[in-house]
C-alpha positions in Angstrom: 0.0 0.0 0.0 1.3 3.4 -1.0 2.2 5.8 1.7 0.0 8.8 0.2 -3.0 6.2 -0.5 -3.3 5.6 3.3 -3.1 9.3 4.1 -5.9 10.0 1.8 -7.9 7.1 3.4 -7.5 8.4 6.7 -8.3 11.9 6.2 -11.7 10.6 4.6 -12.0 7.9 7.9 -10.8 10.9 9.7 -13.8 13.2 7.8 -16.8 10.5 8.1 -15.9 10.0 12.3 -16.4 14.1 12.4 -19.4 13.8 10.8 -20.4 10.9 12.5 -20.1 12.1 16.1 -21.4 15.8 15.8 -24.6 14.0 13.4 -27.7 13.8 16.6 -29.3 10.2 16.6 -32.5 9.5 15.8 -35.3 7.4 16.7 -33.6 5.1 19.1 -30.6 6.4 18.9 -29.7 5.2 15.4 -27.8 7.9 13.0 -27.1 8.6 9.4 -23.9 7.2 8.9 -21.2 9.5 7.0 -18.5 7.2 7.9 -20.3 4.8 5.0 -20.5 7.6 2.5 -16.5 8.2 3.2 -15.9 4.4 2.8 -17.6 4.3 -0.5 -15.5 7.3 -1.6 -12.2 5.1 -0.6 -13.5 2.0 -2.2 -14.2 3.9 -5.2 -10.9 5.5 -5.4 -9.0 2.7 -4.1 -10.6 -0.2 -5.4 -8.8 -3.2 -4.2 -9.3 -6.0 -1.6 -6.4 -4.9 0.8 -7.8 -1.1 0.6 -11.2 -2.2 1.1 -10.8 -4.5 3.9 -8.5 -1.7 6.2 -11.2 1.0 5.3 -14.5 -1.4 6.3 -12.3 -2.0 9.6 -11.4 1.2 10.7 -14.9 3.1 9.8 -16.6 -0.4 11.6 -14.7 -0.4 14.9 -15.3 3.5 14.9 -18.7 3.5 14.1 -19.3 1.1 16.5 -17.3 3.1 19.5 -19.4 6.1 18.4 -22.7 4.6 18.3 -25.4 5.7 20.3 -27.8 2.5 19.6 -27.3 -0.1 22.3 -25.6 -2.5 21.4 -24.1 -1.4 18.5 -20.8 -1.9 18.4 -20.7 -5.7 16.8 -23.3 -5.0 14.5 -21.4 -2.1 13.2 -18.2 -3.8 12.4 -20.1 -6.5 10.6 -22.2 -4.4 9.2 -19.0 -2.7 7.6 -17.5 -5.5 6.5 -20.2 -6.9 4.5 -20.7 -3.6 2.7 -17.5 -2.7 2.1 -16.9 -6.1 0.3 -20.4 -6.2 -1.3 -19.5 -2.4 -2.8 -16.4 -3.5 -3.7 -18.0 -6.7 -5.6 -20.8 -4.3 -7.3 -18.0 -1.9 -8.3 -15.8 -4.3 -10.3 -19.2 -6.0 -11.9 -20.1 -2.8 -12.9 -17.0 -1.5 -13.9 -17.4 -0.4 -17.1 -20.4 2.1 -16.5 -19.5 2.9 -12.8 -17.4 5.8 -14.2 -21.2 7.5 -14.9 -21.7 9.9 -12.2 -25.5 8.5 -11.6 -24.3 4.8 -12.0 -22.3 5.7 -8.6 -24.7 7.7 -6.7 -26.8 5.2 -7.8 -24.4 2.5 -6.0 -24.0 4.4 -3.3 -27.2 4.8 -2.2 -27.9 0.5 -2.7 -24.7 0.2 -0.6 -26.2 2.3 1.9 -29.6 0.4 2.3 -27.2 -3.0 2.1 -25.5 -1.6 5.1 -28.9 -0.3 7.2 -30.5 -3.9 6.6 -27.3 -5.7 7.6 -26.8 -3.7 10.5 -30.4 -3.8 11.5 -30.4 -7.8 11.0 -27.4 -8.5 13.0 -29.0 -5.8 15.6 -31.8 -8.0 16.0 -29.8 -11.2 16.2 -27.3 -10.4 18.5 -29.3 -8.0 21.2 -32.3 -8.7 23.6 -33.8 -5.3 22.1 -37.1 -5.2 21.1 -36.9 -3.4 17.7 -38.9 -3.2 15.0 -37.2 -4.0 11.4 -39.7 -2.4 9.3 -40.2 0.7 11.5 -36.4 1.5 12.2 -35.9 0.5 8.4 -38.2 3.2 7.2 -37.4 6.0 9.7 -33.7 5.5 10.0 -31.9 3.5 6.8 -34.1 5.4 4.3 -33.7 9.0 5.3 -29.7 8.2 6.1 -29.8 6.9 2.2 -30.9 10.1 1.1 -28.7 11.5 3.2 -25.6 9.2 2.1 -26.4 9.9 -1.5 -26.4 13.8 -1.4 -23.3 14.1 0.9 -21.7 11.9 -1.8 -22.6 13.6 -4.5 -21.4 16.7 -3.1 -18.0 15.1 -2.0 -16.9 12.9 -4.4 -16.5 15.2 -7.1 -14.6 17.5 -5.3 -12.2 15.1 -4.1 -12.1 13.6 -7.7 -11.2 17.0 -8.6 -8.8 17.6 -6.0 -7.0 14.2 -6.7 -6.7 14.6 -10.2 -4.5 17.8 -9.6 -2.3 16.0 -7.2 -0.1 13.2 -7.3 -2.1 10.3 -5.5 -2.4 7.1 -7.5 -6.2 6.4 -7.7 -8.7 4.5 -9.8 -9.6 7.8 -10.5 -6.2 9.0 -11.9 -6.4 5.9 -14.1 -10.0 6.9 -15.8 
């Protein structure tokens, strides 16, 4: 891994846990989840297996530290993993059009939904707390989608932008 590459991956980590923490919780205590959004945006820049796995660990074991849902530390870690690696998968199938800007935001917000219902799932299986899926899944994972999707589309260009002036070596640099 390149020096610069895990800089640039922990200023977005570093970007998604601000975000995260000063973002209120909601209905519960559950909380759009920026750190996903700046995930996606190193998956998508950085789109390899060693790159993805460091980014899904270090934005699950924060998420989960930062969590205000009981319980939520586990859940958040798997819940990290299996999207980062599902994103990762959808990104390579979809290489060829995921260069489209709406292809991506489009990604983006079915990797954010893939990483409510995970984390709501393993909620339910490893906690003694009565939740309702269907209710959380609507109130919270929907509105942090929308939420996900416009923060990304407001980020990720700029950082495309930025990167293609500098010297890091991204997927992006390579389009």
């Amino acid at each position: 891994m390149n020096t610069k590459n895990l800089v640039l991956m922990a200023l977005l980590v570093g970007i998604g846990a601000t975000l995260y923490v000063i973002i209120p919780g909601i209905n519960g205590g559950m909380k759009p989840d920026f750190m996903l959004t700046m995930m996606f945006i190193g998956i998508l820049l950085f789109p390899t297996f060693k790159e993805t796995f460091l980014l899904s660990l270090a934005t699950g074991i924060l998420s989960g530290l930062f969590s205000t849902f009981p319980g939520g530390f586990v859940p958040n870690i798997i819940d990290k993993a299996v999207t980062g690696f599902l994103f990762l998968i959808i990104v390579f199938v979809l290489r060829h059009v995921a260069q489209k800007v709406a292809v991506t935001i489009s990604l983006v917000a079915i990797g954010t939904i893939i990483s409510g219902s995970t984390f709501l799932t393993m909620a339910l299986l490893l906690t003694e707390i009565p939740i309702n899926f269907f209710a959380l899944f609507v109130t919270v994972v929907l509105p942090a989608t929308a939420l996900n999707t416009i923060a990304f589309a407001i980020i990720f260009p700029i950082v495309s932008k930025l990167l293609k002036r500098s010297s890091f070596k991204t997927a992006i640099s390579h389009a």
